[in-house]
C-alpha positions in Angstrom: 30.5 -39.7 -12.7 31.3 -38.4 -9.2 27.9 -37.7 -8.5 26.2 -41.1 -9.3 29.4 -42.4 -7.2 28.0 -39.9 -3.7 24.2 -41.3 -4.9 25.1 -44.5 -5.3 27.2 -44.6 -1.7 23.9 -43.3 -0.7 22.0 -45.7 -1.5 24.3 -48.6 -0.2 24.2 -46.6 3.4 20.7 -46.7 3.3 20.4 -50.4 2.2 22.8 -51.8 4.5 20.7 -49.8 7.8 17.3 -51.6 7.2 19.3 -55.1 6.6 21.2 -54.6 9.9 18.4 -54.3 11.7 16.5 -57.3 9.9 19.4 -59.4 11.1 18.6 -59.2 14.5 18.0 -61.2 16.5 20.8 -64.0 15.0 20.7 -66.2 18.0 18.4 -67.1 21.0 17.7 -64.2 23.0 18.2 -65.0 26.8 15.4 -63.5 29.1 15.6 -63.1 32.8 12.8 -63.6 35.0 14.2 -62.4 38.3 11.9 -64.3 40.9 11.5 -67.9 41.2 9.0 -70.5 38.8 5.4 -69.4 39.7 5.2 -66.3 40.4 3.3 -63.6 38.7 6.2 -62.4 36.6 7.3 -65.9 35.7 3.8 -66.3 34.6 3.6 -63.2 32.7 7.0 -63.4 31.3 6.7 -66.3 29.7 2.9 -66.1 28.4 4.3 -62.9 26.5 7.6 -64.3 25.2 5.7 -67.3 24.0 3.3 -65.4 21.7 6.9 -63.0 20.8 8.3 -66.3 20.0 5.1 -67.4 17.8 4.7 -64.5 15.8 8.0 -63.5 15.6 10.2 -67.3 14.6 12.7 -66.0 17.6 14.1 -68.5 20.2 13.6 -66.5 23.6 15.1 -68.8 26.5 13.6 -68.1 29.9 15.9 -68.3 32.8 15.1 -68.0 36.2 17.4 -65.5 38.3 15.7 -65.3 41.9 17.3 -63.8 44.9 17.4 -60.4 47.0 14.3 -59.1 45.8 15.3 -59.5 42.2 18.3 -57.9 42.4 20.5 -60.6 41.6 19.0 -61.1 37.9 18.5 -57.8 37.4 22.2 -57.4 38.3 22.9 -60.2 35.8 21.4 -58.5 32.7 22.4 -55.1 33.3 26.4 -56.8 33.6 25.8 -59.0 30.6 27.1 -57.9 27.0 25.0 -54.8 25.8 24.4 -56.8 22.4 20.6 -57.3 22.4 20.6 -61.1 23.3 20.3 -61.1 27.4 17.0 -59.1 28.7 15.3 -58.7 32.2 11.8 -58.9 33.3 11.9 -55.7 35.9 8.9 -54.5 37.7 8.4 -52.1 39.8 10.5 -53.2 42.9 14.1 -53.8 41.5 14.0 -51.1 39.1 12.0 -48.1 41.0 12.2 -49.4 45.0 15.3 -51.2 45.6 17.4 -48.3 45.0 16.6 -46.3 47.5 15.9 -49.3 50.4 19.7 -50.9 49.8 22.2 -48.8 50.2 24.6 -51.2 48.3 22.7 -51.9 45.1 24.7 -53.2 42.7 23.2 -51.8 40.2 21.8 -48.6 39.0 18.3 -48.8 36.8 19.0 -45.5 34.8 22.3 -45.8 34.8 23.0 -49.7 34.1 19.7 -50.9 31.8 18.1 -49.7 28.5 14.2 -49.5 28.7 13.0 -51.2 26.4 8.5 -51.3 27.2 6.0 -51.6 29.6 4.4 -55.4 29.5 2.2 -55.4 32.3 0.5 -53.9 35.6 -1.7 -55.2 38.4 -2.5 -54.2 41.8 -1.8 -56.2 45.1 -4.6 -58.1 47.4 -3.9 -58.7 51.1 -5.6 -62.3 51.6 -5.9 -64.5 54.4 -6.2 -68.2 54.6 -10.0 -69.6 54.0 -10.0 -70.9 57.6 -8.7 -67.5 58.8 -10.7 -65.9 61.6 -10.2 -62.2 60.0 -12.9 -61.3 57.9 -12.4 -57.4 56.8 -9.3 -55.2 57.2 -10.9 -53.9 60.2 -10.8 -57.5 61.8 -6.8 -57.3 60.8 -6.5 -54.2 61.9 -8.2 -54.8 65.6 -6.3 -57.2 66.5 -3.0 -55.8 65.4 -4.0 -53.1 67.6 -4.4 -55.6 70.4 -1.5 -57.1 69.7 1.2 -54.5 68.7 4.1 -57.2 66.0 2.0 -60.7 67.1 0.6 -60.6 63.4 2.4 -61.9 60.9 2.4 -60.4 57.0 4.6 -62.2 54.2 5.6 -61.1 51.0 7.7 -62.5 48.5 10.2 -60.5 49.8 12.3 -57.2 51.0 11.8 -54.3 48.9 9.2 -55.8 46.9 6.2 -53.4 46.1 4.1 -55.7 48.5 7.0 -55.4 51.2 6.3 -51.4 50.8 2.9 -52.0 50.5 2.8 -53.9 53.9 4.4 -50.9 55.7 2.5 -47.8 54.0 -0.7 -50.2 55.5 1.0 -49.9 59.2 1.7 -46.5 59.4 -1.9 -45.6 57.9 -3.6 -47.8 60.3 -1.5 -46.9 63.2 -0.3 -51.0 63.7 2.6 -53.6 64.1 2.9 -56.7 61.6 5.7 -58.8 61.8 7.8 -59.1 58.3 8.0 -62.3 57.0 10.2 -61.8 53.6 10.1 -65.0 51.4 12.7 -65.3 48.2 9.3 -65.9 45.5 5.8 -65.7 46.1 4.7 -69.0 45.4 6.3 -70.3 48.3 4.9 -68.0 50.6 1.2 -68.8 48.8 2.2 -72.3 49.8 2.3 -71.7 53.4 -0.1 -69.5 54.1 -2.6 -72.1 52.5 -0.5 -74.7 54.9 -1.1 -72.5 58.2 2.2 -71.5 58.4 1.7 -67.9 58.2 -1.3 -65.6 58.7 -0.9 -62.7 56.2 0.2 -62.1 52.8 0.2 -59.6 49.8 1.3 -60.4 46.4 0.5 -58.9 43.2 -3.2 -60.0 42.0 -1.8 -62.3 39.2 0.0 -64.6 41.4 -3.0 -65.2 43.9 -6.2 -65.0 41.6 -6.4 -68.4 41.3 -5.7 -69.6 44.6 -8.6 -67.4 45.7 -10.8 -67.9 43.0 -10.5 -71.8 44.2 -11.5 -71.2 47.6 -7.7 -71.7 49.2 -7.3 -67.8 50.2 -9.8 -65.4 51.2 -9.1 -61.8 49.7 -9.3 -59.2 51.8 -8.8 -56.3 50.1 -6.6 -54.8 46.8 -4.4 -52.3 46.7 -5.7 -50.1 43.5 -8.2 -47.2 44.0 -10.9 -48.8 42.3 -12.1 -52.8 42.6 -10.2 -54.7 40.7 -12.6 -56.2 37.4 -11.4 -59.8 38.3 -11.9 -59.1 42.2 -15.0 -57.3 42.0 -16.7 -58.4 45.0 -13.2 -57.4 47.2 -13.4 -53.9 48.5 -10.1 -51.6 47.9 -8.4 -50.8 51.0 -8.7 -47.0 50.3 -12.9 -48.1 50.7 -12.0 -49.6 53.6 -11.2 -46.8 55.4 -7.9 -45.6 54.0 -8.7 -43.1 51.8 -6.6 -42.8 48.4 -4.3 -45.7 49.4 -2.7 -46.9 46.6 0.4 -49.2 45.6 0.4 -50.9 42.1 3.2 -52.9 40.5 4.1 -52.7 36.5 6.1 -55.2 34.7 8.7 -54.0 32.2 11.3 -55.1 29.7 14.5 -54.0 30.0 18.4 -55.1 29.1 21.9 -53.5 29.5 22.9 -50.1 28.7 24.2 -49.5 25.6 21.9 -51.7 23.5 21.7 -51.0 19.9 19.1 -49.3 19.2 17.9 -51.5 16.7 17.9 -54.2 19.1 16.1 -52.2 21.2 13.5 -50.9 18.6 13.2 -54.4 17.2 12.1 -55.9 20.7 9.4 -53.1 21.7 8.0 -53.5 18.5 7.5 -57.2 18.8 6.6 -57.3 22.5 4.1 -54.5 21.6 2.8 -56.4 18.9 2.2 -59.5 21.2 0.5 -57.7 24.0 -1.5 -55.8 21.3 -3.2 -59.1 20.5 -6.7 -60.6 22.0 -4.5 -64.1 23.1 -2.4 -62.3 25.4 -4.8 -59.8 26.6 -7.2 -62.6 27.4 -4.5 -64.7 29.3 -3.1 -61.2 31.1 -6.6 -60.5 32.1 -7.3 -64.4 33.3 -4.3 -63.8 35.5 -5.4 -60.4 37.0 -3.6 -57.7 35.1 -3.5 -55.4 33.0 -1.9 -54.9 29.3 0.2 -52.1 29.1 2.4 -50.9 26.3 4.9 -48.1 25.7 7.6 -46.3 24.0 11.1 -47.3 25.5 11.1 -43.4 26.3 7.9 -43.6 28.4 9.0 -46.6 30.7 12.0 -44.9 31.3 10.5 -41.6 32.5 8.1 -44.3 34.4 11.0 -46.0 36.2 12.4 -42.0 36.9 9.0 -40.9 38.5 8.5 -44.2 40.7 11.8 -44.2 42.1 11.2 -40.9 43.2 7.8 -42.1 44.3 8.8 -44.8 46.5 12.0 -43.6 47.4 9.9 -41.5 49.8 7.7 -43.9 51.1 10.7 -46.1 51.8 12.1 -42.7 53.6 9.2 -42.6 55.6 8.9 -46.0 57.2 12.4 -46.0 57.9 12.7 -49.3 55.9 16.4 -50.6 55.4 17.8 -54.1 53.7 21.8 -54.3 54.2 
């Protein structure tokens, strides 16, 4: 009798593990996207969640968070209640960069969040407005030279993977740009198709279709190789830069000390939605690339980057108080 009592307590442990996990998620899950409406990780974000959302019968609320280079919704979902039901959109500037360029993070990424997978990557483009005099990098570059800070280069803001981009780009060249740090990049695509500024990089995703309808001119992308959906705009490391690099990744993430179900549940369904042929056709229409993972391997990704760029951030002596 005391046997079938242990094999029968068994089994109830074993029945009641699968069933906990099948309960989740029991209410709308609350995602982050930590720049403003627009963007390329808005646009991302929500094509993903939407196809999570199909498949899956979840409610997945969207909330926009912008401000201080994404820090303050990242800051939001690593404070929230570690419970499964508020997540974060990171990428590679508030979870790898921003540590090391404000001294007063609020936050720490390995520390505060729980990986959860990789969604996305894409690499940068430096573009210039289609009435813009500058032709090729070396036109940019020329008259920097000429006129050391008179150049203006905007990015959607401080410590963002373009910001870093924009300096690793002055010290290789030997030139001056003036910052311009916006709080999103679609405003800062607004102006610079109004005139108001001369120069800006952004992640591939967000400017594709502003170039592809004739409002920007692309000058050149940040990856080693020609971008597939750019393939007629030369790299800057072809340009005479050789093996520059800088590409930005998009990954899920929520507070530390998720369950683990929680956690297992969500890279198994955002896997499963990136997996498919709608979202890698809408991801490749935006000028990225699908990428999935273990929540292991896109926290050893966040480790390795924030070494990374903490020494390129080192090196240009770049600082946001």
């Amino acid at each position: 009798m005391k046997a079938f009592i242990r094999v029968f307590a068994a089994f109830l442990v074993c029945a009641v593990l699968p069933a906990a996990a099948q309960d989740y998620p029991a209410k709308p899950i609350r995602l982050i996207v930590p720049f403003p409406p627009g963007g390329g990780t808005d646009v991302l974000t929500r094509e993903v969640a939407a196809k999570v959302a199909s498949d899956t019968g979840w409610t997945i609320v969207t909330e926009n968070r912008p401000g201080s280079g994404g820090n303050i919704g990242v800051d939001a979902a690593a404070k929230a209640a570690p419970d499964g039901y508020t997540l974060v959109m990171g990428q590679t500037s508030n979870l790898a960069i921003n540590p090391t360029l404000y001294p007063k993070l609020p936050y720490d990424p390995e520390k505060d969040l729980a990986p959860i997978g990789l969604v996305a990557a894409a690499p940068l483009v430096l573009v210039v407005s289609a009435n813009s005099p500058y032709k090729t990098l070396a036109d940019i570059v020329a008259a920097a030279k000429a006129d050391p800070g008179g150049l203006n280069c905007a990015t959607s803001g401080n410590g963002t993977v373009a910001h870093l981009t924009s300096e690793k780009l002055q010290k290789a060249a030997g030139i001056k740009f003036t910052h311009i740090p916006y709080k999103g990049a679609a405003q800062g695509a607004n102006d610079l198709i109004g005139g108001q500024i001369e120069m800006y990089i952004s992640s591939v995703p967000t400017l594709i279709g502003h170039i592809r309808n004739g409002k920007m001119r692309a000058i050149a992308v940040t990856s080693l190789s020609r971008s597939k959906d750019l393939p007629d705009v030369p790299t800057i490391a072809e340009s005479g830069y050789k093996d520059f690099e800088a590409i930005t990744w998009f990954g899920l993430a929520g507070p530390a000390g998720m369950p683990g179900g929680a956690v297992g549940a969500l890279n198994k369904a955002f896997n499963n939605a990136l997996r498919t042929a709608e979202v890698q056709q809408k991801y490749q229409a935006q000028g990225a690339e699908v990428l999935t993972s273990t929540p292991e391997e896109f926290g050893k990704l966040i480790h390795d980057d924030r070494v990374r760029w903490g020494e390129i951030v080192k090196e240009s002596g770049a600082r946001v108080d």
